[in-house]
C-alpha positions in Angstrom: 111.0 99.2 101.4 107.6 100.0 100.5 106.2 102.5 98.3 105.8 105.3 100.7 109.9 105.3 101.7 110.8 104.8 98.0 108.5 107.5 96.6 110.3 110.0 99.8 113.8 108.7 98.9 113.4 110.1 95.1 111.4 113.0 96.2 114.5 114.2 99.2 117.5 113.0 96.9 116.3 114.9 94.1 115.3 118.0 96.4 119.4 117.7 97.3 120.6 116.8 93.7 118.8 120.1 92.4 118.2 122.4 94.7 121.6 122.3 97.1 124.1 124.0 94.6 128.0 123.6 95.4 127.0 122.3 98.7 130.2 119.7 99.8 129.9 118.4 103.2 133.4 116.4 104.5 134.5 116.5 101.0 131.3 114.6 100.0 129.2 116.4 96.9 125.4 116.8 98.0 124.3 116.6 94.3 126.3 113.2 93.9 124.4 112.2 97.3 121.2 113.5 96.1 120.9 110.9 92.6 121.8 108.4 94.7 119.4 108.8 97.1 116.8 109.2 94.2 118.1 106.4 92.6 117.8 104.2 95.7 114.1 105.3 95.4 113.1 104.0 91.8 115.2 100.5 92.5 113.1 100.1 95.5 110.1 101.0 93.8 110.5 99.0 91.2 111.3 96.0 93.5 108.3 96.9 95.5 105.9 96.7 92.6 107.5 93.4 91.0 107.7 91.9 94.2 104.0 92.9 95.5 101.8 93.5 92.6 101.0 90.1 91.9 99.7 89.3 95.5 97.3 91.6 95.0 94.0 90.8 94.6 91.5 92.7 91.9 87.7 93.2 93.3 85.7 89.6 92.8 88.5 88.0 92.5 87.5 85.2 95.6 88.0 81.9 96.0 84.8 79.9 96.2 84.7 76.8 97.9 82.4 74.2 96.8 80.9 71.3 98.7 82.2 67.5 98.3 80.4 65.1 96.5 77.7 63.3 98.3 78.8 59.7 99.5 77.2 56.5 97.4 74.0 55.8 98.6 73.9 51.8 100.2 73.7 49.7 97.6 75.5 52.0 94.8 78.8 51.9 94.0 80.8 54.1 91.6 81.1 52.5 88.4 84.0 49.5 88.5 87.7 50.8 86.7 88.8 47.6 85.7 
Protein backbone atom coordinates (compact mmCIF):
# COMPACT_ATOMS: atom_id res chain seq x y z
CA UNK A 1 0.00 0.00 0.00
CA UNK A 2 1.59 3.18 -0.78
CA UNK A 3 1.08 6.55 0.28
CA UNK A 4 -1.33 7.65 -2.19
CA UNK A 5 -4.08 4.62 -1.26
CA UNK A 6 -3.30 5.12 2.47
CA UNK A 7 -3.66 8.98 2.49
CA UNK A 8 -7.38 8.08 0.23
CA UNK A 9 -8.33 5.32 2.80
CA UNK A 10 -8.14 7.99 5.85
CA UNK A 11 -9.45 10.72 3.73
CA UNK A 12 -12.96 8.27 2.39
CA UNK A 13 -13.24 6.51 5.98
CA UNK A 14 -13.32 9.67 7.71
CA UNK A 15 -15.68 11.32 4.96
CA UNK A 16 -18.11 8.10 6.18
CA UNK A 17 -17.24 8.19 9.86
CA UNK A 18 -18.34 12.04 10.00
CA UNK A 19 -20.30 12.96 7.54
CA UNK A 20 -22.87 9.68 6.99
CA UNK A 21 -25.04 10.19 10.21
CA UNK A 22 -27.34 6.99 11.33
CA UNK A 23 -26.48 5.49 8.02
CA UNK A 24 -26.70 1.36 8.76
CA UNK A 25 -26.40 -0.64 5.71
CA UNK A 26 -27.28 -4.79 6.33
CA UNK A 27 -27.11 -3.97 9.96
CA UNK A 28 -23.56 -2.76 9.52
CA UNK A 29 -22.88 0.96 11.11
CA UNK A 30 -21.15 3.33 8.36
CA UNK A 31 -19.47 5.40 11.10
CA UNK A 32 -17.97 2.08 12.63
CA UNK A 33 -16.91 1.35 8.86
CA UNK A 34 -15.68 4.66 8.37
CA UNK A 35 -12.64 4.60 11.45
CA UNK A 36 -11.79 1.57 10.26
CA UNK A 37 -11.28 2.43 6.95
CA UNK A 38 -9.32 5.52 8.30
CA UNK A 39 -7.52 3.53 10.49
CA UNK A 40 -6.49 1.07 7.82
CA UNK A 41 -5.07 4.37 6.33
CA UNK A 42 -2.52 5.58 9.16
CA UNK A 43 -1.29 1.72 9.67
CA UNK A 44 -0.47 1.60 6.11
CA UNK A 45 1.04 4.81 6.15
CA UNK A 46 2.97 4.35 8.76
CA UNK A 47 4.23 0.94 7.38
CA UNK A 48 4.82 2.67 4.17
CA UNK A 49 7.10 5.33 5.57
CA UNK A 50 9.08 2.81 8.03
CA UNK A 51 9.32 0.40 5.38
CA UNK A 52 10.45 2.94 2.42
CA UNK A 53 12.00 5.92 3.93
CA UNK A 54 15.29 4.54 4.45
CA UNK A 55 15.74 3.49 0.74
CA UNK A 56 15.55 6.69 -0.13
CA UNK A 57 18.28 8.51 -1.22
CA UNK A 58 18.94 12.47 -0.16
CA UNK A 59 20.51 14.71 -3.24
CA UNK A 60 24.55 13.90 -3.35
CA UNK A 61 24.17 11.13 -1.75
CA UNK A 62 26.17 8.77 -4.73
CA UNK A 63 28.26 6.17 -4.55
CA UNK A 64 31.63 6.91 -6.13
CA UNK A 65 33.69 4.30 -7.41
CA UNK A 66 37.32 4.53 -7.31
CA UNK A 67 39.93 2.90 -9.43
CA UNK A 68 42.14 -0.26 -8.22
CA UNK A 69 45.47 0.11 -7.24
CA UNK A 70 48.04 -0.02 -9.95
CA UNK A 71 49.84 -3.53 -10.27
CA UNK A 72 53.75 -3.62 -8.86
CA UNK A 73 55.88 -2.52 -11.37
CA UNK A 74 58.55 -5.62 -12.55
CA UNK A 75 60.96 -5.80 -10.23
CA UNK A 76 58.83 -4.40 -7.03
CA UNK A 77 57.14 -6.35 -4.78
CA UNK A 78 54.81 -5.27 -1.92
CA UNK A 79 56.69 -5.20 1.20
CA UNK A 80 57.23 -9.09 2.70
CA UNK A 81 54.52 -9.91 5.87
CA UNK A 82 56.56 -12.28 7.49
Amino acid sequence: MGIGVSIALIAIGLIMAFAMNDLSVLGMDMNVVGFILAACGVLGLIITLVIFAPRRRVPGDHYTQQAPPAPPQPGQYPPSTY
